[in-house]
C-alpha positions in Angstrom: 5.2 16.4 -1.4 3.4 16.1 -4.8 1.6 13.4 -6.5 0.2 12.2 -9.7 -2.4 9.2 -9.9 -3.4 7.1 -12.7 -6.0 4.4 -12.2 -6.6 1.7 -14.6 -10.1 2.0 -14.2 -9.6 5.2 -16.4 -7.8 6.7 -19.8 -4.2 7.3 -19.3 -3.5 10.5 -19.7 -0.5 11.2 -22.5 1.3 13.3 -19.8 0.7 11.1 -17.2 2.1 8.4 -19.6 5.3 10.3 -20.5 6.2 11.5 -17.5 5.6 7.9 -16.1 7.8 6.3 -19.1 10.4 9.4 -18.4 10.4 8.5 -14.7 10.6 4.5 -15.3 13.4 5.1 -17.6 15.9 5.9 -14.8 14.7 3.1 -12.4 17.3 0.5 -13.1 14.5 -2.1 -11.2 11.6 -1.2 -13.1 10.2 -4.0 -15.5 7.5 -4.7 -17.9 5.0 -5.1 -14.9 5.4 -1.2 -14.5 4.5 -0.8 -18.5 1.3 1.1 -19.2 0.0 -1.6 -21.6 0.9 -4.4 -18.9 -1.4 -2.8 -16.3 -4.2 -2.8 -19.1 -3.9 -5.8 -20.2 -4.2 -7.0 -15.9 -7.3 -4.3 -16.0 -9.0 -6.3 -18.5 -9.0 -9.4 -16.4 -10.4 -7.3 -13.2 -7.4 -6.9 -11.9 -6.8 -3.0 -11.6 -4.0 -0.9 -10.4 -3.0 2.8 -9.6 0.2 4.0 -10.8 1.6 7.1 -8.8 4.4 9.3 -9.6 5.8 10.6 -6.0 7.7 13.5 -5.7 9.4 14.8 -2.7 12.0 17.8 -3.1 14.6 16.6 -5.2 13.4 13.0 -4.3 11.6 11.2 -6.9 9.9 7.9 -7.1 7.0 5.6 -8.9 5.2 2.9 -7.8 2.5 0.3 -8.4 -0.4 0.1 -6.4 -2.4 -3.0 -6.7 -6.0 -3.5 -5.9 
């Protein structure tokens, strides 16, 4: 199993973003609290998040991590 982590605490990086907004794109129950800019916008008021992109064989998944 593989992971990438993006905390809001820190700069996105652009691959991290694409490959998030590739991954998102093909999750039919993402919505705009998954969105880079949405979790920034929370950061700003203190309220951070890490954003992981999972991946598991020919399994793939994201998720939002709340602190």
């Amino acid at each position: 199993m593989s992971s990438q982590l993006w905390t809001t605490r820190d700069p996105i990086d652009p691959a991290f973003e694409q490959a998030w907004r590739d991954r998102l794109s093909r999750a039919p129950h993402a919505n705009f609290g998954f969105d880079p800019a949405s979790l920034l916008h929370r950061a700003g008021h203190g309220k951070h998040s890490i954003a992981a992109l999972i991946e598991d064989g020919d399994r793939r998944g994201a998720m939002v991590l709340r602190e």
